[in-house]
N, C-alpha and C positions, 0 to 999 in steps of 0.2 A: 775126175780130178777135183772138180768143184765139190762133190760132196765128202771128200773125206778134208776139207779145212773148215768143215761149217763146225762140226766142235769148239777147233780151234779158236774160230771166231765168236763163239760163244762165250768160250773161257776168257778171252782180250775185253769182250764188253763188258762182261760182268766184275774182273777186276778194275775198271777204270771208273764206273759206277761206283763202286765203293770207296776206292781213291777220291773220290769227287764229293760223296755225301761227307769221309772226315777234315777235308779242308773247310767246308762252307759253316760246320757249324764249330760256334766260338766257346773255349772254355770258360766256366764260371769263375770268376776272382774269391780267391779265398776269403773268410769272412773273418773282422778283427774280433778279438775275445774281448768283452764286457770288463771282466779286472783286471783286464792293464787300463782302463781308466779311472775304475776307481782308486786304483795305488797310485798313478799319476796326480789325480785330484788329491788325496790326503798327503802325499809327499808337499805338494803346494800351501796344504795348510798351515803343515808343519814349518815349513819353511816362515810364513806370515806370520805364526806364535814366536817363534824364537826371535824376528827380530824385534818384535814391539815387546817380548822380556826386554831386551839388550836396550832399547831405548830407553825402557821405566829404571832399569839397573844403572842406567847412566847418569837419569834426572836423580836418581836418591844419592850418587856418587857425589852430583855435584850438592846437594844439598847438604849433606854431611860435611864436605868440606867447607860450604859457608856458616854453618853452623861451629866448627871447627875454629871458624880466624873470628865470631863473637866472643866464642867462652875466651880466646889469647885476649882479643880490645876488654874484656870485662875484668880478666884476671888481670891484667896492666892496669886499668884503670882504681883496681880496687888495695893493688900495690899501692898505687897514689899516695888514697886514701888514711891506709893506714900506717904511712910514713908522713904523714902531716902530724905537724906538731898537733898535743893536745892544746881544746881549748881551756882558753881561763875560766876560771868559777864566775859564774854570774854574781852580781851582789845581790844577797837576801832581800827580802821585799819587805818594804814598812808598811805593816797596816794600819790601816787607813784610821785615824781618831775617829769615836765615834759624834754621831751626829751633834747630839749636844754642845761639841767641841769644835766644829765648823760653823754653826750657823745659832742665832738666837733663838730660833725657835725652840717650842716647849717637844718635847719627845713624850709623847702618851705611849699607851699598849692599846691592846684590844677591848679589854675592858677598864672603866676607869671609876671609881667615886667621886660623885662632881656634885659642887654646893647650891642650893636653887636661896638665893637670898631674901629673895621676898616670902616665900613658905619658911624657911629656918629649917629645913632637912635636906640630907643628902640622899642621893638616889644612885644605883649605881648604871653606867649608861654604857650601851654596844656602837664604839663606833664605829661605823661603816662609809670607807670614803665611798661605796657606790649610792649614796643617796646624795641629794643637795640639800634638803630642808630635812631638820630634824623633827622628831616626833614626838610625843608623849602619850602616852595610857590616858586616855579621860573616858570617863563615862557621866552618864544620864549629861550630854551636852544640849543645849539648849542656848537659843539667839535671839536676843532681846532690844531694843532702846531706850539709851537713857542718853535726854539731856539731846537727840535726833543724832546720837553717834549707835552705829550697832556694837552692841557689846553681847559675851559668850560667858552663862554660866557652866561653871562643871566641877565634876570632882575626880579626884585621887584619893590613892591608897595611901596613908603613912607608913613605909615600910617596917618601919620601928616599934608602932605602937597596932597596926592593923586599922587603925581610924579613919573617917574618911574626911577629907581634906575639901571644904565647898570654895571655889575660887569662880573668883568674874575678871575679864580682862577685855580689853577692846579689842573689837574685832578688825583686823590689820589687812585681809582679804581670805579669799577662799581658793583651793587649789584643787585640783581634776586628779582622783587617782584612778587607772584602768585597773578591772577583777581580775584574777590571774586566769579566770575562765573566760574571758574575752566580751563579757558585758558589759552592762552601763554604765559609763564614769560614774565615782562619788566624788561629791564633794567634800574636802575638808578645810573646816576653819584652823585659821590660822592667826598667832595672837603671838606678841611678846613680852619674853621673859630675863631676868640679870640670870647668870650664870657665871660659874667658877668651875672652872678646870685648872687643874695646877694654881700657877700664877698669873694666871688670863682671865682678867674677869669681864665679860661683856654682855650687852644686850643683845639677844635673837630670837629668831622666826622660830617657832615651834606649831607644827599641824598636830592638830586633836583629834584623837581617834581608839575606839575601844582594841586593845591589844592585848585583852586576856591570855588570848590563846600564843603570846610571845613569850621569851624568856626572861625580857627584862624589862622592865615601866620606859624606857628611856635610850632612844636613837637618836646619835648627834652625828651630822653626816659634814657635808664640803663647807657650807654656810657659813659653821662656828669654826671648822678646820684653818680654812684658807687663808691663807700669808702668815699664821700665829703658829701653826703644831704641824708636828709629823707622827705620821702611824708607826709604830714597831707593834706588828700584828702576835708576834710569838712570846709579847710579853703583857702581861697584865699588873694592875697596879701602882704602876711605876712613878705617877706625878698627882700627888698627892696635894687636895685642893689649900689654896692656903686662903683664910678669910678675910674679906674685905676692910676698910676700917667703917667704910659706909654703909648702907643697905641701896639699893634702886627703891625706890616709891611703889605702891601696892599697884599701882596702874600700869605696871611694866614698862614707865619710861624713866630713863635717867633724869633727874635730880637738875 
């Protein structure tokens, strides 16, 4: 009896064995697929592009529209404008008399013929208001005493005849001119003379000095200008000397 259930029994352990081994072990959980997240993450991108468009479309929205209520205030404004009466005509401008007609002084030009009265000839002289002491052409100068005063012999050209012209005159002092090359002071003597310009006639300072290499014998600068004449630089000739009825004294002092 007992050995015909031992099969049976065999076939009972061994199903329950197996029943047993598939409960204990566990199924594996499915695994998520890779591109459902990357189509998740760019669906998210998309969505962050579209709304920072929608915000840039809304700042140029309002932009436009401020820009919008200027051009109306400019157009209003320029309505204004051109609904304002015209204005009146200015009146014409008087001009201005010229110098000689404001003020006493003599009006010279650039260059002028001016009388030297104690030589008896005219020289024709460049004035320059940037000098203060006027110059003259001298050559072979030479400082002497006479009588324990220093006196200055020298000469000039006659422009007229080409002669030369031997003159002595007291020596009045001496003045510092710097080289344009930045060397040694010269000195130059300095002596006076009568002069005519226009209708000015007076005694002044003239420094002596060889000025071959100039254009003219003769620079009259602020000295003889000052409180008497004005420059008109774009005009030459213009005040023509008129002659004294006396001469100055050969010693270049007034009388």
């Amino acid at each position: 009896m007992i050995i015909r259930n031992i099969p049976a029994l065999c076939l009972a352990f061994g199903l329950s064995s197996l029943l047993a081994g598939c409960v204990a072990q566990p199924q594996p959980e499915p695994k998520q697929d890779a591109r459902l997240d990357t189509v998740v993450s760019q669906l998210d991108q998309s969505l962050a592009n579209q709304a920072s468009t929608k915000a840039q479309l809304q700042a140029q929205q309002e932009q436009l529209e401020d820009q919008e209520q200027n051009l109306l205030a400019l157009k209003a404004s320029l309505g204004k404008v051109l609904e304002a009466p015209a204005a009146q005509e200015c009146p014409k401008a008087v001009a201005c008399p010229p110098v000689s007609e404001v003020s006493n002084k003599t009006v010279v030009g650039g260059l002028e013929e001016v009388w030297f009265s104690e030589l008896g000839l005219a020289l024709t002289a460049r004035i320059d208001t940037g000098v203060a002491t006027a110059s003259l052409d001298a050559r072979d100068i030479e400082q002497f005493e006479r009588d324990g005063k220093p006196w200055v012999r020298f000469n000039i050209a006659n422009p007229e005849t080409g002669e030369v012209e031997i003159l002595e005159r007291r020596l009045v002092r001496t003045i510092g001119i710097h080289s344009s090359g930045g060397g040694e002071t010269k000195r130059r003597p300095v002596v006076k003379m009568a002069i005519v310009v226009g209708q000015n006639e007076q005694t002044a300072e003239f420094s002596l000095s060889g000025r071959s290499h100039k254009s003219y014998q003769l620079t009259i600068g602020r000295s003889i200008l000052k409180d008497v004449m004005v420059v008109d630089v774009s005009k030459r000739n213009i005040a023509p000397y008129v002659l004294p009825d006396a001469d100055t004294d050969r010693d270049g002092v007034s009388p």
